[in-house]
C-alpha positions as CSV (number, residue, x, y, z in Angstrom):
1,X,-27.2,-68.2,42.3
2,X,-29.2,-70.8,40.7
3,X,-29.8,-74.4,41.8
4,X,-27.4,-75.3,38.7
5,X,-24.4,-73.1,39.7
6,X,-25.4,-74.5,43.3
7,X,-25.2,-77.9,42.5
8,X,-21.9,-77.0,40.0
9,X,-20.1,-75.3,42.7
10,X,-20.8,-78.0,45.6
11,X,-19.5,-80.7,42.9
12,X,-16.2,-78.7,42.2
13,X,-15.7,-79.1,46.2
14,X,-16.0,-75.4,47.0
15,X,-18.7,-76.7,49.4
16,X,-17.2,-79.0,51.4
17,X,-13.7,-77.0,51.3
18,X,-16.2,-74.2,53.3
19,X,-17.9,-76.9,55.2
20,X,-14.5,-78.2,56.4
21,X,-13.0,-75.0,57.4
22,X,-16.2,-74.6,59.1
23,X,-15.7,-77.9,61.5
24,X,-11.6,-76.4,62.3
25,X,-13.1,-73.8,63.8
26,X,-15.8,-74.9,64.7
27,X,-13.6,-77.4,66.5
28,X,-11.4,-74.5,67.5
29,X,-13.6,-72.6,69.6
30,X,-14.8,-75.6,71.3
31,X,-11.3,-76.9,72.6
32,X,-10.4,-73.2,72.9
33,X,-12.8,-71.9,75.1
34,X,-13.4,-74.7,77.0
35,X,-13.8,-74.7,80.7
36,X,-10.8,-76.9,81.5
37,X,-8.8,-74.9,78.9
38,X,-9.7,-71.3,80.7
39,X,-8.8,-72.6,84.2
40,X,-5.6,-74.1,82.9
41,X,-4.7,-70.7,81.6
42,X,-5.8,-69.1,84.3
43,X,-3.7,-70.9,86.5
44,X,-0.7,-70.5,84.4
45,X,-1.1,-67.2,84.6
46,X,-1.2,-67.1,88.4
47,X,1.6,-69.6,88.7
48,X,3.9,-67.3,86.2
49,X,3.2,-64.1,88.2
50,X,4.5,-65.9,91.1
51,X,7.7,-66.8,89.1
52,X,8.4,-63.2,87.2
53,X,8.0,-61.8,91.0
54,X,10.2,-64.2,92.7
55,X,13.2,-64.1,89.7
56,X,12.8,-60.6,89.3
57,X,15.8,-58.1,91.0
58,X,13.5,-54.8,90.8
59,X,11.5,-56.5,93.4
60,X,14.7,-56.5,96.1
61,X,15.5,-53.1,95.1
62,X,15.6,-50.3,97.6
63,X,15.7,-47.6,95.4
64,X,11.9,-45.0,94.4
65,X,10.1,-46.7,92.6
66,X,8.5,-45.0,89.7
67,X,6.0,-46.1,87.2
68,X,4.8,-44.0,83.7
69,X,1.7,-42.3,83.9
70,X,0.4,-44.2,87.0
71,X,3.3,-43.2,88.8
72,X,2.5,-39.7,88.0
73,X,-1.2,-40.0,89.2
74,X,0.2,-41.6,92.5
75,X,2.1,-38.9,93.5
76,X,-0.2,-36.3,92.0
77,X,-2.8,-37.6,94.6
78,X,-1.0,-39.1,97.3
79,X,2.8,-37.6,97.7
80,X,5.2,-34.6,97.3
81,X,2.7,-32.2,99.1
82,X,5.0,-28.6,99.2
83,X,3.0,-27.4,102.3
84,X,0.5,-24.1,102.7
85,X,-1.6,-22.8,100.7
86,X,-0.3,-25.0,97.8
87,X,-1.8,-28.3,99.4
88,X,-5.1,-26.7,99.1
89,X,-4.6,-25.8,95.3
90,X,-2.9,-29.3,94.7
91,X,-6.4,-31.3,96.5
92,X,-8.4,-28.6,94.4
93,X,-6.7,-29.9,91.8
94,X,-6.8,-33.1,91.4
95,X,-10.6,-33.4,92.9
96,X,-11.5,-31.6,89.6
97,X,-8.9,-34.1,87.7
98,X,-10.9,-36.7,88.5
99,X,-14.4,-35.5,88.2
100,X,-13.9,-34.3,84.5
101,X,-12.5,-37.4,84.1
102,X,-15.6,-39.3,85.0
103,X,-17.3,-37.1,83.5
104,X,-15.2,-37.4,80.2
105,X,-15.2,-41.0,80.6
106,X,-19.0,-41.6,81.0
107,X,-20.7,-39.2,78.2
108,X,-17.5,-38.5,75.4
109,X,-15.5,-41.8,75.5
110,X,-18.0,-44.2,76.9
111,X,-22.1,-42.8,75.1
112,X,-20.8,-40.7,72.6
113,X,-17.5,-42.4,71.0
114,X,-17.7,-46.1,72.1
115,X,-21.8,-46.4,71.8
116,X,-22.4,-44.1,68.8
117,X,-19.3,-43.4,66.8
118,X,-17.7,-46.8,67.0
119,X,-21.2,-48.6,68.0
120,X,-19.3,-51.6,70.0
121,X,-22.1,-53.5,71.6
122,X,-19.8,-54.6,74.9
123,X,-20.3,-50.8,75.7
124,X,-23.8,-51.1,74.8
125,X,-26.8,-48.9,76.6
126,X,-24.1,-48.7,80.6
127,X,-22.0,-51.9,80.0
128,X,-18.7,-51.0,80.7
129,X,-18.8,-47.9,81.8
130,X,-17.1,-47.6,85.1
131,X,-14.2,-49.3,83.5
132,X,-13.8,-46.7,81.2
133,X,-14.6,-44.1,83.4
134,X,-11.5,-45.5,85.4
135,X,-9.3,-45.3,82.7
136,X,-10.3,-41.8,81.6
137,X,-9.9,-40.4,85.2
138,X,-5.9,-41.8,84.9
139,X,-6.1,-40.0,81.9
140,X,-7.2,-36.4,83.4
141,X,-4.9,-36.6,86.2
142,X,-2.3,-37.3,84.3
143,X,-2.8,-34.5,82.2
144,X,-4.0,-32.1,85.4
145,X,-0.6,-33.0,86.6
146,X,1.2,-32.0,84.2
147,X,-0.4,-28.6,84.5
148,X,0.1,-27.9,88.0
149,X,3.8,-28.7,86.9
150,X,3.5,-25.8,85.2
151,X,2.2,-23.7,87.9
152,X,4.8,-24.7,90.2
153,X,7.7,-24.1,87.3
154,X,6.3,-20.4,86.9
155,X,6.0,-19.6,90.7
156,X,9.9,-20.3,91.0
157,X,11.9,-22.7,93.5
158,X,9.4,-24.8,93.6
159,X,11.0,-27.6,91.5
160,X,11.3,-30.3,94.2
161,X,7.9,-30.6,94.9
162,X,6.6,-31.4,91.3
163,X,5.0,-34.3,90.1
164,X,6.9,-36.8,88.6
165,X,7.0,-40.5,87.8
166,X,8.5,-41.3,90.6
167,X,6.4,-42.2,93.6
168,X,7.9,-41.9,96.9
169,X,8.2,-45.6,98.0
170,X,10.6,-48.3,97.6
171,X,10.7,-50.8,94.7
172,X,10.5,-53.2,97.1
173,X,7.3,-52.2,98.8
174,X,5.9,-51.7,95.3
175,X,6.5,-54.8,94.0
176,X,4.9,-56.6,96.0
177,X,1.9,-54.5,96.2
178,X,2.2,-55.5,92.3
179,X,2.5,-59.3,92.9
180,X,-0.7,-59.0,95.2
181,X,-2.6,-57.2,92.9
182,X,-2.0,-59.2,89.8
183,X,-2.3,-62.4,91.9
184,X,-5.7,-61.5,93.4
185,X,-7.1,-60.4,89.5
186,X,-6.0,-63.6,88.4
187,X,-7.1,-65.5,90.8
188,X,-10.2,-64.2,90.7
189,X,-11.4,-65.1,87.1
190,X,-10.7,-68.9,88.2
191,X,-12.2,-69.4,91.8
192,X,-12.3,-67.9,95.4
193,X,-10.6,-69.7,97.7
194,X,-10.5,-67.2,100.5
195,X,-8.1,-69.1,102.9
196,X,-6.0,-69.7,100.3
197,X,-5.8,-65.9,99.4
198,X,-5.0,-65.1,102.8
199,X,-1.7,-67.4,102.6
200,X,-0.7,-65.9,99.2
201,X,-1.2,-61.9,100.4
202,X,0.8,-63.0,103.4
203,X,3.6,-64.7,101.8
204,X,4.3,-61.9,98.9
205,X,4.0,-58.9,101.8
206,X,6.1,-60.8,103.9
207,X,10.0,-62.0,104.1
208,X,9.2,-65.1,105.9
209,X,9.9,-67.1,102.2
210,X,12.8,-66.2,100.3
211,X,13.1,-67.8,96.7
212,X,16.8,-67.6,96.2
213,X,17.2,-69.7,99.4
214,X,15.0,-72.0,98.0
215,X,16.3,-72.3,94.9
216,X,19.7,-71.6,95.2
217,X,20.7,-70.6,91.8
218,X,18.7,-73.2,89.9
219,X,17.9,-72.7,86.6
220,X,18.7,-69.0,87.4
221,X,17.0,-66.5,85.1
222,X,18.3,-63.4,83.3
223,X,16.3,-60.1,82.0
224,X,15.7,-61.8,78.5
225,X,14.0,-64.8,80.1
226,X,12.4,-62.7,82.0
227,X,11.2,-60.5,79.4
228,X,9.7,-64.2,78.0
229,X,8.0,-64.3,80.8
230,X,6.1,-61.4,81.6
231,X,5.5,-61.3,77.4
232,X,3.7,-65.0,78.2
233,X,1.9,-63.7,80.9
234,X,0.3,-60.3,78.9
235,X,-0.7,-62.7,76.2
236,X,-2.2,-65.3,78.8
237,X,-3.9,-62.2,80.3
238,X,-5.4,-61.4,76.6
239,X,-6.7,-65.1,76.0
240,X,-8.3,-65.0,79.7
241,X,-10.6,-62.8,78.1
242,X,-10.6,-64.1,74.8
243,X,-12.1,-67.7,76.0
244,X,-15.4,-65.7,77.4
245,X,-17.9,-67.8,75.6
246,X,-19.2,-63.9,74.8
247,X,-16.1,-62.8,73.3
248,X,-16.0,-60.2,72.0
249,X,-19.4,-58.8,72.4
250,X,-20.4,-60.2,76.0
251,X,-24.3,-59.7,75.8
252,X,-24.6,-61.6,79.1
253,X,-26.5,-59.0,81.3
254,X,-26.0,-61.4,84.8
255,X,-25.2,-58.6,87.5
256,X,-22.9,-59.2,91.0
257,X,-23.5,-57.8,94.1
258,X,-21.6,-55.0,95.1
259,X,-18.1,-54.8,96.9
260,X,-19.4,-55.3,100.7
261,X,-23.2,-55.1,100.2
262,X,-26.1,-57.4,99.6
263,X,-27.7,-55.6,96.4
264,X,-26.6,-55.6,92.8
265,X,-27.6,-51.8,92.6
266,X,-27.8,-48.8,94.1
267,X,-30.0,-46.2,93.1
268,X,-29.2,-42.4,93.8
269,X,-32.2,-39.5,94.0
270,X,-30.7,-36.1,93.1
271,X,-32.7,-32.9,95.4
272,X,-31.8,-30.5,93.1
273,X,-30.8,-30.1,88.8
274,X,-33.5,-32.4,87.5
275,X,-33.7,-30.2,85.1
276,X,-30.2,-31.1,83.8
277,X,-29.4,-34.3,85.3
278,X,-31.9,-37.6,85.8
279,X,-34.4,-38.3,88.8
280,X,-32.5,-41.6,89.4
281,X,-29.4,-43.1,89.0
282,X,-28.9,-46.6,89.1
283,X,-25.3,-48.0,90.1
284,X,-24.8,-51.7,89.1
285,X,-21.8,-53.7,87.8
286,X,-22.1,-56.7,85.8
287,X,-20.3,-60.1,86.4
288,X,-18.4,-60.0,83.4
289,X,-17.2,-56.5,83.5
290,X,-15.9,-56.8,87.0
291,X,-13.9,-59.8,86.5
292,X,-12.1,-58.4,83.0
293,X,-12.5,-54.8,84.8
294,X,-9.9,-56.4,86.6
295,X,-7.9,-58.0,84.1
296,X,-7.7,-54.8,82.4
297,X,-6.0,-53.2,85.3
298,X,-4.0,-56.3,86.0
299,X,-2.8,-55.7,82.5
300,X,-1.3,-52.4,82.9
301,X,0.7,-53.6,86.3
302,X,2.1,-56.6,83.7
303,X,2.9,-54.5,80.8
304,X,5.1,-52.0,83.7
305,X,6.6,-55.4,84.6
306,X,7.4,-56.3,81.3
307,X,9.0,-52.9,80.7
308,X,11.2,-53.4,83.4
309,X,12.7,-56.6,81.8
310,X,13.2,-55.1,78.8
311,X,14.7,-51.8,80.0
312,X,16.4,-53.5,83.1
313,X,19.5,-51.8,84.5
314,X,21.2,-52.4,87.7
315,X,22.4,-49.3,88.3
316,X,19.0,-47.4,88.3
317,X,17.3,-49.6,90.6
318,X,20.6,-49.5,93.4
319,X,22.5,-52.6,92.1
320,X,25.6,-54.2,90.4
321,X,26.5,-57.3,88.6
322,X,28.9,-59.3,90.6
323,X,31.4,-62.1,90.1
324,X,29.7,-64.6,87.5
325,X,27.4,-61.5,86.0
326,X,25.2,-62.2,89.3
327,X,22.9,-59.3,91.1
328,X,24.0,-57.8,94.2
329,X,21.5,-55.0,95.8
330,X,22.6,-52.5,98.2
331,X,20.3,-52.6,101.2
332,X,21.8,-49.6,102.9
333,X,19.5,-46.3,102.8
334,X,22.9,-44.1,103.5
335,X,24.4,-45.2,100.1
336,X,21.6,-44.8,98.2
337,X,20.9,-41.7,98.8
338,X,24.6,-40.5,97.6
339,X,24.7,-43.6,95.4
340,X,27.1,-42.8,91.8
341,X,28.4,-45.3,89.0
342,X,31.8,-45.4,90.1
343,X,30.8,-46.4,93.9
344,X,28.1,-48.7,92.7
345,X,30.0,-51.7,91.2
346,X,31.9,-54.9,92.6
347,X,35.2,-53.2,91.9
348,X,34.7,-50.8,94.4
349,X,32.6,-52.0,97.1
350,X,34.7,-55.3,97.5
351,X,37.9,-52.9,97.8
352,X,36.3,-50.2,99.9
353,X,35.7,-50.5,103.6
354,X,33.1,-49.1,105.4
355,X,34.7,-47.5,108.7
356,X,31.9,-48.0,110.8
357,X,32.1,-51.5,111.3
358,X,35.4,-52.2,109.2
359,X,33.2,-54.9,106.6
360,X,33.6,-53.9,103.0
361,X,30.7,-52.5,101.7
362,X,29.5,-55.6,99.8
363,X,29.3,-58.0,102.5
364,X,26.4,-55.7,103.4
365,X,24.8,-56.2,100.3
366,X,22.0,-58.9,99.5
367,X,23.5,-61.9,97.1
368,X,20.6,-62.6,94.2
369,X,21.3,-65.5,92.3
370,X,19.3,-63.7,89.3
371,X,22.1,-63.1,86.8
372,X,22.4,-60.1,83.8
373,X,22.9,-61.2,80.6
374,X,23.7,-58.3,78.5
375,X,26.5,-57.3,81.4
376,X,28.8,-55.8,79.1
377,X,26.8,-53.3,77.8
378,X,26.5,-51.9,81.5
């Protein structure tokens, strides 16, 4: 362009209509991403994992808790060991799950995909890295798992010991492993207050609170407003990262010491295959990819919670609805092992008697003022 069409365009207000939307945003990012704006959010979002833990039945249930994909890795590592020579195959097994997965995660998804295919410069030159190592390892022993399934299903008889999504400890227990860990990555991108910590860890891992004797059915919730809820806190997780002043490239190269040592970096000699692998290897983690490392996790915990709002029934988790659509859980371990829909409802346990201690069975069960909306499709 000329200086005439210049001058013609600024005079028919194309200019200043640019120059405007230029100050909105402008303006936008300044109020968005400013520091009292990311600790409010980051507050919220502590504050509303506190609430969707307290109102939430799952975490009262007594029933296994299972989880998708994570809930297969858990027990692919950690549970439903058959015994013999098939706990050595099964360690064999997911020890090479996880090193192709770091190795996947380090030279295909993190060099070769994110860094020259896609060229994203927050996964520029080792920035990011572990994290998506992490992520790819799920990945491989999820899919390792599925393949020793297979083994098992051709050997015969063998069915009880395969891996699944369900992860040999209680909802209960679970959940509040959840509510720690979400708490703690939250926490973490606004301050460190260590005593503080402490308090919160004890309180969620502990009985010695109970929020329905504290709030005594006020303002009780239901799954809907509890889907709301964990929905708020996934987005408030996404605009924790979003108000980065670096969003969404974060070319900040500021490094952190590492968990329990005094040095930013370790560096690792290899004795032998320098012909194939380097002299030295350098371990560090920056500051901004720990803290939404973190969030990144903290986001998969949030979306399972959210899952469970949306997809919440009673009866899977070892509950009813009640008298005024409220939540009962059954506490004892004996039902729930030969727990069935007609025996599991108010109907029957308020009838029934148990003849042990001549109680009917729901005057065993815990009272949660958490109430089901959608009752009468259940």
């Amino acid at each position: 362009l000329d200086d005439s069409n210049i001058c013609l365009l600024c005079s028919g207000g194309w200019c200043r209509g640019v120059l405007r939307r230029m100050e909105i945003s402008a303006g936008f990012r300044y109020y968005f991403q400013h520091p009292w704006s990311r600790l409010l959010v980051a507050y919220l979002v502590t504050f509303f994992n506190f609430l969707v833990f307290a109102e939430d039945p799952v975490s009262h249930s007594q029933t296994e808790a299972h989880m998708m994909v994570v809930g297969n890795c858990f027990s692919f590592v950690v549970s439903k060991y058959p015994g013999g020579g098939w706990n050595v195959l099964k360690v064999l097994m997911w020890i090479l799950a996880i090193i192709t997965g770091l190795i996947a995660g380090k030279f295909l998804f993190h060099r070769r995909l994110f860094g020259r295919v896609l060229r994203l410069k927050m996964f520029r030159e080792d920035h990011g890295s572990w994290m998506t190592m992490f992520f790819s390892t799920i990945l491989s022993l999820f899919i390792f798992s599925h393949i020793y399934n297979f083994i098992l299903l051709m050997s015969g008889r063998m069915r009880p010991h395969m891996v699944t999504e369900y992860m040999g400890i209680r909802n209960e227990s679970f959940m509040k492993m959840v509510a720690v860990g979400t708490w703690m990555g939250d926490f973490v991108t606004a301050t460190v207050l260590v005593s503080l910590t402490s308090v919160v860890v004890l309180v969620i891992s502990t009985d010695w609170i109970s929020w329905d004797n504290l709030n005594r059915g006020f303002l009780p919730s239901h799954e809907v407003s509890r889907a709301f809820l964990a929905s708020f806190i996934l987005v408030f997780d996404l605009l924790i990262i979003m108000q980065d002043w670096e969003f969404p490239h974060f070319m900040g190269d500021l490094d952190m010491n590492l968990p329990g040592l005094s040095t930013t970096q370790l560096k690792i000699k290899l004795p032998v295959g320098k012909r194939i692998f380097k002299d030295e290897y350098h371990i560090h983690i920056t500051g901004k990819w720990f803290n939404y490392g973190i969030i990144f996790m903290v986001l998969i915990l949030d979306l399972n919670m959210w899952k469970n709002q949306i997809f919440y029934k009673p009866y899977e988790y070892g509950q009813y609805v009640g008298p005024g659509e409220k939540i009962y859980t059954v506490e004892d371990p004996e039902t729930l092992r030969n727990f069935n829909r007609s025996t599991l409802t108010w109907e029957w346990r308020s009838t029934n008697t148990d003849p042990l201690t001549n109680q009917t069975y729901v005057q065993r069960d815990m009272f949660l003022h958490t109430i089901l909306h959608c009752a009468q499709t259940f």
